[in-house]
N, C-alpha and C positions, 0 to 999 in steps of 0.2 A: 438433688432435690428429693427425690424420693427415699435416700436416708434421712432428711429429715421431716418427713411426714411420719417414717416411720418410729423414728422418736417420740414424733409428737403424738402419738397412739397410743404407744408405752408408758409415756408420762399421764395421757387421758384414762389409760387401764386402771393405771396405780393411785391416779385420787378417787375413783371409784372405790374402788378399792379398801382405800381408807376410809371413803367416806361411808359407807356402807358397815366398817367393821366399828367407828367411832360412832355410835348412836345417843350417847349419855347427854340427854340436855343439857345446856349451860346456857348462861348468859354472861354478854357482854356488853358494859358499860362504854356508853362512845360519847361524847360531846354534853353529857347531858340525857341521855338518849340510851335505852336499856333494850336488848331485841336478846331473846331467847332461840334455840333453836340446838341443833346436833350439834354433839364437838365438831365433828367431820365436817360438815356443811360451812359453818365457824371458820374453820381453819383453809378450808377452799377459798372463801369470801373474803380472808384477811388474805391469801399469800395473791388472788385476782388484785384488791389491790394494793398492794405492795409491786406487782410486775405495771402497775396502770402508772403508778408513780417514777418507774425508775424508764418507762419508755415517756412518759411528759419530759421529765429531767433528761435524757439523753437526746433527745429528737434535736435540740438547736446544733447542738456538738455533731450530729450525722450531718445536717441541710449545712452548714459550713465548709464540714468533710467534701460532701459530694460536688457544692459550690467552687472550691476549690482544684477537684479534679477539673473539673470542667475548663475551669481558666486554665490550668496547665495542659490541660489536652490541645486547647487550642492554641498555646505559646509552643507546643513541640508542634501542631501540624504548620506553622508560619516559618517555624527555626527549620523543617523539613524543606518546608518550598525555598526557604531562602539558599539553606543549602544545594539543593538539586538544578538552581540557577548560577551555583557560584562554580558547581562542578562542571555544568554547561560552557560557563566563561571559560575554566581552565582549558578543556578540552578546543575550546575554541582559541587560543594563545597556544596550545602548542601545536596544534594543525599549520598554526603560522595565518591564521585568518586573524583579518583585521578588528581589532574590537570596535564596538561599535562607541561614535564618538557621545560621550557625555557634557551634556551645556548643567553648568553649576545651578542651581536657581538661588534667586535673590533671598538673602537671611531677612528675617521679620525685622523693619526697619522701629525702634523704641523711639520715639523724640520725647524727651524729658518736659516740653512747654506744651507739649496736649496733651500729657499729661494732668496739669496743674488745672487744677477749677479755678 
């Protein structure tokens, strides 16, 4: 983390920087809409957003990402516990202890006639 602060210092040094050695007024034509001002200044204010645009466009594609992990964190902590119960049974079958008896439960019974409206 603090290598990247200190990136992000170097990078805040250097549009200083520029922006300070770029002084020559210009203007730029936007929408209709005319705004004067330093190259340097100009060119901080386009590449802000230019980086505003490509974090709107990437934001769905992270919360997906990270949506994702989340579901498979907890598909491995389930596959985790189912395993650590199956390791328990095994252990328990070769102790030569009895497994414990399982009653089947009743399958979702479908009737085709209540079905029907």
């Amino acid at each position: 983390m603090q290598l990247l602060t200190l990136i992000g210092m170097l990078i805040t040094l250097a549009s200083v920087v520029f922006a300070l050695a770029n002084t020559t007024d210009v203007t730029v034509s936007l929408l209709g809409n005319a705004f004067t001002g330093p190259l340097g200044v100009m060119m901080l204010i386009a590449l802000a957003l230019g980086g505003l645009v490509v974090a709107l466009v990437s934001t769905p594609g992270t919360l997906r990402r990270q949506w994702r992990i989340r579901q498979l964190e907890k598909r491995v902590a389930e596959l985790d516990k189912t395993c650590a119960s199956q390791k328990e049974r095994i252990g328990q079958l070769e102790r030569g202890e009895q497994p414990p008896v399982l009653t089947p439960t009743p399958a979702f019974d479908v009737n085709a006639s209540r079905l029907m409206f």
